[in-house]
PyMOL CGO cylinders between C-alpha atoms (Angstrom):
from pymol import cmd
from pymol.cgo import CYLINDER

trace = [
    CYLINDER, 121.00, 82.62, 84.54, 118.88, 81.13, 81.80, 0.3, 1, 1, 1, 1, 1, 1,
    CYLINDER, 118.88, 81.13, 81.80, 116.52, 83.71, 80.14, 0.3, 1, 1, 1, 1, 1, 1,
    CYLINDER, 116.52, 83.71, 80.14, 113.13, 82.06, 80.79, 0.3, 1, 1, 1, 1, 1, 1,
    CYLINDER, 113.13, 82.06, 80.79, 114.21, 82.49, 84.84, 0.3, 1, 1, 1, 1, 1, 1,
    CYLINDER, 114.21, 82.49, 84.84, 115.37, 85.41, 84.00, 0.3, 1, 1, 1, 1, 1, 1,
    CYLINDER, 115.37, 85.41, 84.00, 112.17, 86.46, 82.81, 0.3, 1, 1, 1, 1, 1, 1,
    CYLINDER, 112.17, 86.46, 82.81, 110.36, 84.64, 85.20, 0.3, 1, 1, 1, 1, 1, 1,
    CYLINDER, 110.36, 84.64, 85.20, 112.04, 86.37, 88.35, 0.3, 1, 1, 1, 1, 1, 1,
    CYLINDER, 112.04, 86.37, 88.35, 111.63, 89.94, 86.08, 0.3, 1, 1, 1, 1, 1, 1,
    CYLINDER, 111.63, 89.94, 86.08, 107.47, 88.94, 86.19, 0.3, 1, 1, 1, 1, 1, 1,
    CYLINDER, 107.47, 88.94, 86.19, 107.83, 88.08, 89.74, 0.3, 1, 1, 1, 1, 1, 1,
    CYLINDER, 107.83, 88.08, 89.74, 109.29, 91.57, 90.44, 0.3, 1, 1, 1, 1, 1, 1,
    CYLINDER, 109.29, 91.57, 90.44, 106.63, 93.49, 88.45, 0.3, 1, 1, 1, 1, 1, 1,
    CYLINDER, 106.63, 93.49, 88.45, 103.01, 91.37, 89.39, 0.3, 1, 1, 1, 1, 1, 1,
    CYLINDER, 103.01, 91.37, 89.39, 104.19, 91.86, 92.95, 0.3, 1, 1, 1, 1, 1, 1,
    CYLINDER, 104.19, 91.86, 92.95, 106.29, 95.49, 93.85, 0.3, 1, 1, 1, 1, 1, 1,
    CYLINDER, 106.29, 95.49, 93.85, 103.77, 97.43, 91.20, 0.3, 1, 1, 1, 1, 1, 1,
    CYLINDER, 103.77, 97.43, 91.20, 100.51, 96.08, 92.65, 0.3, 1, 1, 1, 1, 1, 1,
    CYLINDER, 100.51, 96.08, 92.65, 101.83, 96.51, 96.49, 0.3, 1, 1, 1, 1, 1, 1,
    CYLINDER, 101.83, 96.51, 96.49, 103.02, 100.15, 95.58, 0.3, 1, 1, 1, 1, 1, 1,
    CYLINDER, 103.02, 100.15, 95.58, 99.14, 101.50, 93.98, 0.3, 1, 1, 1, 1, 1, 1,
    CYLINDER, 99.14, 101.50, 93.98, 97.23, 99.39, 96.58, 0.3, 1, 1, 1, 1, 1, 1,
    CYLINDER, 97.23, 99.39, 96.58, 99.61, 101.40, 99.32, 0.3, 1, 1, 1, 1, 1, 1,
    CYLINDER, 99.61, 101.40, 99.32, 99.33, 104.48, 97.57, 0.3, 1, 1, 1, 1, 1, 1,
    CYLINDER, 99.33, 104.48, 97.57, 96.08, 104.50, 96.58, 0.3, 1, 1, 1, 1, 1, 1,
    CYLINDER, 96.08, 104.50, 96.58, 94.95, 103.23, 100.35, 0.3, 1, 1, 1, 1, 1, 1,
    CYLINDER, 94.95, 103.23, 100.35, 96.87, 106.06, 102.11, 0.3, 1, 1, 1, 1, 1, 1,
    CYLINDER, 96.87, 106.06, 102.11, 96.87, 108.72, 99.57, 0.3, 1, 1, 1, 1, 1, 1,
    CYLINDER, 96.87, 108.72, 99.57, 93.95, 108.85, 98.04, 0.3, 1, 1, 1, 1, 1, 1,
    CYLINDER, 93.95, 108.85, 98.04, 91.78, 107.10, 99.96, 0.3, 1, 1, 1, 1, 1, 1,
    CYLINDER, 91.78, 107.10, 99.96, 93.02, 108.63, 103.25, 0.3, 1, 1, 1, 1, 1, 1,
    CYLINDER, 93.02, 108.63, 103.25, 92.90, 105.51, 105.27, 0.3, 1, 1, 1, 1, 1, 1,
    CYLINDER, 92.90, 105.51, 105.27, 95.75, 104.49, 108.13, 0.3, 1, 1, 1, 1, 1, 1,
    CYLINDER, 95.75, 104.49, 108.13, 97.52, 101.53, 107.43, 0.3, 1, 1, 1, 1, 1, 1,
    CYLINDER, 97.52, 101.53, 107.43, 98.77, 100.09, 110.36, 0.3, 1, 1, 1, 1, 1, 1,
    CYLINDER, 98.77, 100.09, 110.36, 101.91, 97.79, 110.16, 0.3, 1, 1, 1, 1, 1, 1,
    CYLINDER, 101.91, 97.79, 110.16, 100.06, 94.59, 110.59, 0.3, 1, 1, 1, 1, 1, 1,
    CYLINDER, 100.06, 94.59, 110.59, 97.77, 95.69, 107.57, 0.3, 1, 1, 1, 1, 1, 1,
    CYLINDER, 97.77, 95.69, 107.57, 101.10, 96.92, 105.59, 0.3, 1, 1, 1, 1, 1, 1,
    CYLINDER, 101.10, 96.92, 105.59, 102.81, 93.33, 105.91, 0.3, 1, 1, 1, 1, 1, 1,
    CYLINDER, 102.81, 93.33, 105.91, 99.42, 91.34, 104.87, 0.3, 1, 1, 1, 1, 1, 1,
    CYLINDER, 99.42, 91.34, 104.87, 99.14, 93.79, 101.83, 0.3, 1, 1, 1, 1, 1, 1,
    CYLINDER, 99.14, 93.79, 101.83, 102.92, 92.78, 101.33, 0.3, 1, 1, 1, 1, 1, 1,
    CYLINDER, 102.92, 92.78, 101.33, 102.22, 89.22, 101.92, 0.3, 1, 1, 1, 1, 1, 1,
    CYLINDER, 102.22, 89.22, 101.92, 98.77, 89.30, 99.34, 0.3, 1, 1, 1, 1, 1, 1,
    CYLINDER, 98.77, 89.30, 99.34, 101.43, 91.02, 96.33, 0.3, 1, 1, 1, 1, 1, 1,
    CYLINDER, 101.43, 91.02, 96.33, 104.32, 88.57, 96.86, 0.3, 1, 1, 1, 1, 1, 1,
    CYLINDER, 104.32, 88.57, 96.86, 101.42, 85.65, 96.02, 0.3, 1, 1, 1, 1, 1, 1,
    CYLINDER, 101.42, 85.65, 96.02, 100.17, 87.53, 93.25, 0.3, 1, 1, 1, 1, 1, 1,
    CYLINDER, 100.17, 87.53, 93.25, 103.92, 87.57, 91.97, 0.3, 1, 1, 1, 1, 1, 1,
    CYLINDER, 103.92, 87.57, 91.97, 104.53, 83.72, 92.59, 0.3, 1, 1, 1, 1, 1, 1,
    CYLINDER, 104.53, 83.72, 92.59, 101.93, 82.84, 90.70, 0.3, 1, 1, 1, 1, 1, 1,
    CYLINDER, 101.93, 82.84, 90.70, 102.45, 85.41, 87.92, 0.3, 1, 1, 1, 1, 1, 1,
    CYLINDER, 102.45, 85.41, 87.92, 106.00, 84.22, 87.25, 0.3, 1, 1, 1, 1, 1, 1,
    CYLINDER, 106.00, 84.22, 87.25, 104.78, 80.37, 87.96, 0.3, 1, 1, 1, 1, 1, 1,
    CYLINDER, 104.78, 80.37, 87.96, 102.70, 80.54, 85.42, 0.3, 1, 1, 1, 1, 1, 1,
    CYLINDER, 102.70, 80.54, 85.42, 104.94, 82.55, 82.81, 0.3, 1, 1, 1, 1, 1, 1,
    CYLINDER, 104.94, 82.55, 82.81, 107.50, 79.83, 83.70, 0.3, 1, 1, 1, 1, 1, 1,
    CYLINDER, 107.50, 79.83, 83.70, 105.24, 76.69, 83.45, 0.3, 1, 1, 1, 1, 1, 1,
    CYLINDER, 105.24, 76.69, 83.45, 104.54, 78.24, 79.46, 0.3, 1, 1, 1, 1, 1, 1,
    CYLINDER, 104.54, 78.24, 79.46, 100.83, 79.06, 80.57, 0.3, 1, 1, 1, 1, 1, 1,
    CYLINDER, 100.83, 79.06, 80.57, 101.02, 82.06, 78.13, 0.3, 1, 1, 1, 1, 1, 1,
    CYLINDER, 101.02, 82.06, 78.13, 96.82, 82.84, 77.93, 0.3, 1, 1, 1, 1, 1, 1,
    CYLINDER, 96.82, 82.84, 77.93, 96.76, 81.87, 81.68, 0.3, 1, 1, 1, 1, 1, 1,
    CYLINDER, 96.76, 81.87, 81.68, 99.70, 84.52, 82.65, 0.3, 1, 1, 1, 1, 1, 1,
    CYLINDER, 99.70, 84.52, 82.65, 98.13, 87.17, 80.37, 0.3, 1, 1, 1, 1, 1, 1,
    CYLINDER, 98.13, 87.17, 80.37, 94.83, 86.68, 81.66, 0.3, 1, 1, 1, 1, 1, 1,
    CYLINDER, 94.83, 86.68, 81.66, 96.27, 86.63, 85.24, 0.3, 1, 1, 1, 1, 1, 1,
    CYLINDER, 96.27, 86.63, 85.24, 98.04, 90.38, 84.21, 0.3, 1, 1, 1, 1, 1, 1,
    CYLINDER, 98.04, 90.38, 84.21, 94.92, 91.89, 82.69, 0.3, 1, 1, 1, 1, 1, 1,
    CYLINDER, 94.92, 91.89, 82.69, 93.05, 91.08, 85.65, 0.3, 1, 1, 1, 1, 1, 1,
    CYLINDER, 93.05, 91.08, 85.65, 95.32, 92.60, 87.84, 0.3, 1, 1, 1, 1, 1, 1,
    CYLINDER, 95.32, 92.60, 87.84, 94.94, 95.60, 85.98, 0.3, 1, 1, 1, 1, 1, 1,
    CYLINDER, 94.94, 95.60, 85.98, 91.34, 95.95, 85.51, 0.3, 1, 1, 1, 1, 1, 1,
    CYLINDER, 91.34, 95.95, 85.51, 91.56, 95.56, 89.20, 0.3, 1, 1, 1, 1, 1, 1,
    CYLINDER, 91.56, 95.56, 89.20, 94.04, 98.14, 90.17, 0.3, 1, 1, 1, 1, 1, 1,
    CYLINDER, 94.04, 98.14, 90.17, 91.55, 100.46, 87.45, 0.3, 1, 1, 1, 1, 1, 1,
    CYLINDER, 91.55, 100.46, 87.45, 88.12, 99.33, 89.22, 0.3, 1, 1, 1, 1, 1, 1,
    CYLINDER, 88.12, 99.33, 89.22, 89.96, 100.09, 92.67, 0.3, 1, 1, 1, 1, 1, 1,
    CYLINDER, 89.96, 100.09, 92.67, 90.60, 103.09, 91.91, 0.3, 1, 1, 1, 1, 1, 1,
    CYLINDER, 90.60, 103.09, 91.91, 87.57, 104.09, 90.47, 0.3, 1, 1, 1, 1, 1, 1,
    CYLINDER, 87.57, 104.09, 90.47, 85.54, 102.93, 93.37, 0.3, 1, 1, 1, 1, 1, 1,
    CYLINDER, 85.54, 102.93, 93.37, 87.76, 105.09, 95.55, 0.3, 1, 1, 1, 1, 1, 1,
    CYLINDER, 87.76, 105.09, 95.55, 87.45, 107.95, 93.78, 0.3, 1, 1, 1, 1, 1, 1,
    CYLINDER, 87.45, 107.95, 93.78, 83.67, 107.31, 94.30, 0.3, 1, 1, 1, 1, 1, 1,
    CYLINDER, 83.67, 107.31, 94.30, 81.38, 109.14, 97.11, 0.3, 1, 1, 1, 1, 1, 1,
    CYLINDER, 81.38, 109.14, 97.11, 80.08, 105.66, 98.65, 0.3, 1, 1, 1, 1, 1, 1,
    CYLINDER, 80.08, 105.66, 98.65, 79.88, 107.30, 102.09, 0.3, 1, 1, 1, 1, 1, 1,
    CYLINDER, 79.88, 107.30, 102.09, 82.67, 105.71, 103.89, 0.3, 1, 1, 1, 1, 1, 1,
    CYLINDER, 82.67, 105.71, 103.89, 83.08, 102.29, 101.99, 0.3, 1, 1, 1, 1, 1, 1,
    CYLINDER, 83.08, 102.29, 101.99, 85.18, 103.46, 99.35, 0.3, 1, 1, 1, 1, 1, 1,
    CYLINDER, 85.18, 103.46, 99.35, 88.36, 101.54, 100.19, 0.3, 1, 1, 1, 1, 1, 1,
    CYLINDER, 88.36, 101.54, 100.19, 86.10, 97.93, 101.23, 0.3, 1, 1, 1, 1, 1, 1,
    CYLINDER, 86.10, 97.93, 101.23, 84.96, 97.80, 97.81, 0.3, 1, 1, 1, 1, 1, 1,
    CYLINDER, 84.96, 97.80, 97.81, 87.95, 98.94, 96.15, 0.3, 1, 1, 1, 1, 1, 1,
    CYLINDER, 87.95, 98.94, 96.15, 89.97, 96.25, 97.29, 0.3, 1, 1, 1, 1, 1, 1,
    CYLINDER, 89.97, 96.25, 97.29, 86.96, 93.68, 97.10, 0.3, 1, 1, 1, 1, 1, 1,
    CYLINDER, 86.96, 93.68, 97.10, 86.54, 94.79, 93.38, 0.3, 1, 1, 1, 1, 1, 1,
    CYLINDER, 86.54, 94.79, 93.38, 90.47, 94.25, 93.03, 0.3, 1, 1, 1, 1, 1, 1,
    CYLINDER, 90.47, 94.25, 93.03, 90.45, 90.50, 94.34, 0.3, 1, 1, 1, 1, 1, 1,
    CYLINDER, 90.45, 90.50, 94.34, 87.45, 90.00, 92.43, 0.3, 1, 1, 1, 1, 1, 1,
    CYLINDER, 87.45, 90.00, 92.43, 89.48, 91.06, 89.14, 0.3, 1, 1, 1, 1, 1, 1,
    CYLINDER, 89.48, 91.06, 89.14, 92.41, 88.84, 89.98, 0.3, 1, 1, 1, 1, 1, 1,
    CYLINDER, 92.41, 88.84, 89.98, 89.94, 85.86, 90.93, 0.3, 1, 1, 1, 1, 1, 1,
    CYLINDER, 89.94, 85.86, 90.93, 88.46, 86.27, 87.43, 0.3, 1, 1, 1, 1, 1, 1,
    CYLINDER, 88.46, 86.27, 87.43, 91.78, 86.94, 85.78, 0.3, 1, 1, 1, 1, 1, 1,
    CYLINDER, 91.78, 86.94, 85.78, 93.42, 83.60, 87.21, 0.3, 1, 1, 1, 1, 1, 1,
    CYLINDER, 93.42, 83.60, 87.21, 90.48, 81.43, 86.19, 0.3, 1, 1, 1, 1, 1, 1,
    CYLINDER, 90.48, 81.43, 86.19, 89.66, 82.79, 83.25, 0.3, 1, 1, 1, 1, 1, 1,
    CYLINDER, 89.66, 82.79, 83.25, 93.03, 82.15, 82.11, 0.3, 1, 1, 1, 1, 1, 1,
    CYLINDER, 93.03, 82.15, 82.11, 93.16, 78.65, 83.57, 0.3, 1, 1, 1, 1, 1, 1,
    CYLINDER, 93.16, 78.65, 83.57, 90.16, 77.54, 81.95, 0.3, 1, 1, 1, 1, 1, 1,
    CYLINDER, 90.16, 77.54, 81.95, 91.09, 79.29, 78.60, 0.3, 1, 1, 1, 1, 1, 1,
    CYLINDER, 91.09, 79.29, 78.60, 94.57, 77.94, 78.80, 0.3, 1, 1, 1, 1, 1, 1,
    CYLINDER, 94.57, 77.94, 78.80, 92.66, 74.67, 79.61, 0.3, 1, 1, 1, 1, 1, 1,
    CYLINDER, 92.66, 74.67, 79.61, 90.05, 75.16, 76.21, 0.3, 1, 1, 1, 1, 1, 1,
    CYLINDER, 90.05, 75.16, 76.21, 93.17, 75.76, 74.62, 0.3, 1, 1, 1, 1, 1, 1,
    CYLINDER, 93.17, 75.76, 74.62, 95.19, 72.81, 75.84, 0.3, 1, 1, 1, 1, 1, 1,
    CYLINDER, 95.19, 72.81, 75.84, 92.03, 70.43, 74.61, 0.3, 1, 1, 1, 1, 1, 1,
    CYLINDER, 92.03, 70.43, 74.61, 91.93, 72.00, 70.92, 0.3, 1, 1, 1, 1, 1, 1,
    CYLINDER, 91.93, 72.00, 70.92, 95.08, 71.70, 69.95, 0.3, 1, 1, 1, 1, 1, 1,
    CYLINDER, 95.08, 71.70, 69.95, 95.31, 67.65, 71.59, 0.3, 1, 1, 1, 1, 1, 1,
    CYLINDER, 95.31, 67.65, 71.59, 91.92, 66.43, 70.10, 0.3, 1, 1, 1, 1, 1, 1,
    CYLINDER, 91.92, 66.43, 70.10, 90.55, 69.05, 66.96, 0.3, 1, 1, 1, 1, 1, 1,
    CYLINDER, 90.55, 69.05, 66.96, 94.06, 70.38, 65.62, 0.3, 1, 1, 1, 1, 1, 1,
    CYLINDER, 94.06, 70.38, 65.62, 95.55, 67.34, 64.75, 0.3, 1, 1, 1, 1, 1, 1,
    CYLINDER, 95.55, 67.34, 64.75, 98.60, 67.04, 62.87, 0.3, 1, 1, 1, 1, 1, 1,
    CYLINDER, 98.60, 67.04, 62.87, 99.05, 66.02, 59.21, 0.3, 1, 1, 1, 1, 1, 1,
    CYLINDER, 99.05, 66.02, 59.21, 100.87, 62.71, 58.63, 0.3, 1, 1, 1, 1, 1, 1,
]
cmd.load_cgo(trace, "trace")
């Protein structure tokens, strides 16, 4: 296997089993909540498309999109669990995981339209010396 696949499936792996396991603990654990199966498997599902595009955009060479995408992932996982280790009288986890998407949202397009900024300097102000 080539190593940028290699890497890519290694990303994959991380942006999607680490996020699924502290959502899942910090849901049941700390925040005390239930999780019925149905909820389990769409958590599941929601961490598996977090880790497509992760590797996708570590293999398409979207290097300030990819580490955008990561550091919003774990500001989220940081703001999720500070809001549920908040006293918000019963809406602890709802914001938790609404500050979490909100994180990734910004993260992923953030980094697009950096990677984007990026793309346009180095085409039309950065031009090469003949």
């Amino acid at each position: 296997m080539e190593k940028k696949n290699r890497t890519a499936l290694i990303s994959f792996f991380v942006s999607a089993i680490v996020p699924f396991l502290l959502v899942f603990f910090g849901l049941k654990f700390i925040s005390g909540n239930l999780l019925s199966m149905q909820n389990t498997f769409l958590l599941l599902g929601f961490c598996i498309l977090i880790g497509v595009v992760s590797s996708l955009l570590y293999y398409l060479k979207l290097k300030t999109a990819y580490y955008f995408f990561n550091a919003g992932i774990l500001i989220g996982l940081f703001e999720m669990y500070r809001h549920f280790l908040l006293d918000l009288n019963g809406w602890e986890d709802l914001t938790g995981l609404a500050s979490l998407f909100v994180w990734i949202l910004i993260g992923l397009c953030g980094g697009l339209i950096f990677q984007f900024g990026q793309f346009l300097y180095k085409k039309y102000i950065k031009k090469p010396v003949k």
